[in-house]
Phi, psi and omega in degrees: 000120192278137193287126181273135181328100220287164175296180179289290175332328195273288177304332152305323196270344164286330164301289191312316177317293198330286181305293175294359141300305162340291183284003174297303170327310191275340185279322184269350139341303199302129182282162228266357181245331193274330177294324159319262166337315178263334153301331167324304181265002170280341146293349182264340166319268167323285183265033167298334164255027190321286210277357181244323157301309182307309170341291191309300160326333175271328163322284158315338203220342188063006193290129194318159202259301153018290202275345201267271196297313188288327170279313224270280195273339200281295169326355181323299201262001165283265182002277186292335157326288184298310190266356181279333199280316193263338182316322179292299181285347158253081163215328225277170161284157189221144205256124189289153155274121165233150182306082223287351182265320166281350185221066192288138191057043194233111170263119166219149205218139203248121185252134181274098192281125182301141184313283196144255156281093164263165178225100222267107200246155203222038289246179175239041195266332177211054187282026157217006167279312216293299199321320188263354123333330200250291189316279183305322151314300208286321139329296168311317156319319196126327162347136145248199198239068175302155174222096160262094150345142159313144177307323214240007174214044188308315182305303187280341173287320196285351170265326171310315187275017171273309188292329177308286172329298162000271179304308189258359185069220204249026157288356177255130149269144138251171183199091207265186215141166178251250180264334168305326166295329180294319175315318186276343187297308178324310185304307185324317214062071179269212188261346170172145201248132217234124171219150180221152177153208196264203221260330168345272146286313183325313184310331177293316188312297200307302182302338162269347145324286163319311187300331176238030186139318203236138203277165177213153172219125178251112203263131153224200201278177174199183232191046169310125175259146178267092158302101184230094159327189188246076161139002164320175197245068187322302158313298195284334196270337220248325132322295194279353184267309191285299184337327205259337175278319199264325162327104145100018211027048188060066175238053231195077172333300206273024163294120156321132183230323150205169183226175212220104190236139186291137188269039183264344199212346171309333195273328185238333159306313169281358128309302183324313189266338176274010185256321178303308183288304212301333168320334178283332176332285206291007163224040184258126181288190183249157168289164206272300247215140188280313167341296161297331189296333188283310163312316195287284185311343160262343160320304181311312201269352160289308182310313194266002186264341178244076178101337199272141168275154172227137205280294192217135159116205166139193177303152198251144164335155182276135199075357193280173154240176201281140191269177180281162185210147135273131154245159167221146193073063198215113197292173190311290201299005170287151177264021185270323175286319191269333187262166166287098166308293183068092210156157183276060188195135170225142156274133205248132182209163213200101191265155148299300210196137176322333144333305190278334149319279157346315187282296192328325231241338175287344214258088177179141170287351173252185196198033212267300193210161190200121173243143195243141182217134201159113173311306168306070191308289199305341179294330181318289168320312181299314142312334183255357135301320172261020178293143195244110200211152162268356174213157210203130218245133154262102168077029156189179199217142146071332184300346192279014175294309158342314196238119194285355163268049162221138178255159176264101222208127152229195158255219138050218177286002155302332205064193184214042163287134200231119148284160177063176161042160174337297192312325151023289222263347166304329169252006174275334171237157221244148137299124183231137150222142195259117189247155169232143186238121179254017186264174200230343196300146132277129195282130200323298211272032187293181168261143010242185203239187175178202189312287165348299163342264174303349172261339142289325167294324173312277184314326152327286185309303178325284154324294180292025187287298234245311201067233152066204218253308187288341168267344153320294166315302189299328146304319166282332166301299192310331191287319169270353174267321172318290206304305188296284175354280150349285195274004167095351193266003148084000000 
């Protein structure tokens, strides 16, 4: 059957690899202070225009202008900051250990190599902090970028990669679309593909990855719990709980979705927090896609046909938008309990005792983020080591997405993709290593081998027993018999 004619989306996402491989060679050619120097100014770009981004973001997403800057644009320049200032000494060769009694004159040094192409996959819940978690580190490596954006937040990738471009010339791309664009980026080959969204699709990124090659790292969804304790700040916890259900109207992987309260305190914890979210009403934006909204309404109305109460918030008027809700009593197997809403809605469930917290907070097939809320720092700590979670909050929630030396990590169907922080750059960049052997020697494990051989190896083995002066001795006696072996000399 003769290979079928690629689509305009197929030919576009090749076109795009194509032109950032290209400037990718020469950009990452560039020494590591001149790749500096022009990310500077391409931060400076972005924010001279600070205030038509936040815009833009609220415009697309609907999200309080408030919520634009403090989610969006304010991390702009901590980004670029942290990494334009530490990016260079980890980036930097780093000099390998090798033995110098067994393996003499010998250097060796592990340099970290820019990919080549990444291809950036995008959600549309935060489109210019997530992209630019990725975008920027990876640039600076030496990288270039394609970005394919959510369908439903077009506008705003494309003033990023304008401004990018602006500055750094044609190592930046978009490549806009819906899922087909991504499909077709995945074909394109790029050297590696950074995708964040739900647990879903990834797997499909992932299996299409595999299929040609190419390595991935997956941000996906999560079902974060909230730990709410005996001695807790009630007031200050019922505030930071609600921020964490509604932020962003839980359009938020790492959004409380549930929390787990101890019933020694559940009786004054639970008003404190149905009062906090309604307080919160007027400023939880509407979801961006009628899709997701639908979702969300059907997790309630499964939770109240089986049972569930709902403390405040509830179905939204036809056509209206959705107010925030608690439910209580909403059994394990609901999906209200079990699935990713990503909506302005949490469950409430009321444990005896940390132990029984825990197990609650344990009960999810994801793993993204988790908060212990408690005064009682060690009682705290101590709960939150057994949370099975990547990342684990005391007395606040989620906020650190912000903040670039913390990495962004979760398990289980969360994936296991790393944002932020140092670790970043393990997939952003390649390992090489260059070993220089300066001897003139035939090396002890060389042909041909014989008795000698095997009585250095021994001895060897031996030394990582024991160690100390006499297998140091002993080892150099093996080491001249090998070598007389070698030379023919017995």
């Amino acid at each position: 059957m003769p290979p079928q004619p690629l689509t305009d989306v197929q030919l576009a996402a090749q076109d795009a690899v194509n032109e950032v491989r290209a400037a990718a060679a020469k950009w990452a050619s560039l020494p590591i202070a001149s790749r500096v120097a022009k990310m500077r100014e391409a931060c400076q770009l972005i924010l001279a225009r600070a205030d038509e981004l936040a815009e833009l973001a609220t415009l697309e997403t609907h999200k309080p202008l408030a919520e634009s800057y403090s989610a969006e644009v304010l991390g702009v320049a901590d980004l670029f900051s942290y990494w334009c200032d530490r990016g260079p000494a980890l980036l930097a060769p780093r000099k390998g250990h090798v033995p110098s009694l067994e393996m003499p004159g010998k250097k060796a040094t592990i340099e970290r190599l820019p990919r080549g192409v990444i291809g950036v996959i995008s959600p549309w819940n935060f489109p210019v902090s997530l992209p630019m978690r990725t975008l920027v580190p990876a640039l600076l490596a030496g990288n270039g970028v394609v970005l394919k954006p959510s369908e439903c937040t077009p506008q705003t990738g494309a003033w990023l990669v304008e401004r990018l471009r602006s500055a750094l010339g044609p190592i930046v791309q978009m490549l806009p679309g819906a899922g087909e664009a991504g499909a077709a980026l995945i074909e394109a080959k790029p050297d590696m593909i950074v995708f964040t969204g739900s647990t879903r699709t990834g797997r499909r990124v992932a299996v299409a990855c595999a299929e040609r090659g190419i390595p991935c790292e997956l941000e996906l969804g999560g079902k974060d719990c909230a730990v709410v304790l005996e001695g807790a700040d009630l007031e200050r916890t019922a505030a930071g709980v609600a921020w964490g259900i509604l932020m962003n109207a839980g359009q938020n992987c790492s959004g409380i979705e549930r929390v787990a309260v101890q019933a020694t305190i559940a009786p004054a914890f639970l008003p404190s927090l149905v009062a906090a979210m309604e307080r919160a009403a007027p400023d939880v934006c509407e979801l961006v896609t009628p899709m997701q909204k639908e979702l969300v309404i059907g997790h309630i109305r499964d939770a109240l046909a089986r049972g569930a109460k709902l403390e405040t918030g509830g179905l939204p008027d036809s056509g209206g938008p959705l107010r925030p809700t608690l439910l209580t009593g909403v059994p394990r197997d609901a999906p209200a309990w079990a699935d990713e809403s990503f909506g302005p809605t949490a469950v409430l469930e009321i444990c005896e005792t940390d132990e029984d917290c825990i197990t609650a907070a344990n009960d999810t097939r994801y793993g993204l983020g988790a908060s212990v809320w408690c005064r009682d720092l060690n009682r705290a700590r101590s709960v939150a080591d057994r949370l099975r979670s990547g990342m684990v909050w005391i007395n606040n929630h989620s906020f650190t997405g912000a903040l670039p030396d913390l990495p962004w990590v979760g398990v289980g169907e969360s994936g296991t993709g790393v944002t932020n922080s140092p670790e970043a750059l393990m997939h952003l960049t390649r390992p090489r290593l260059v070993v220089v052997d300066s001897t003139s020697a035939i090396e002890p494990w060389w042909y041909p081998y014989g008795t000698a051989m095997i009585d250095l190896m021994r001895t060897l083995v031996a030394r990582q027993q024991s160690g100390g002066l006499g297998a140091l001795l002993g080892t150099l006696s093996a080491l001249k018999k090998r070598n007389r072996e070698l030379a023919g000399k017995g």
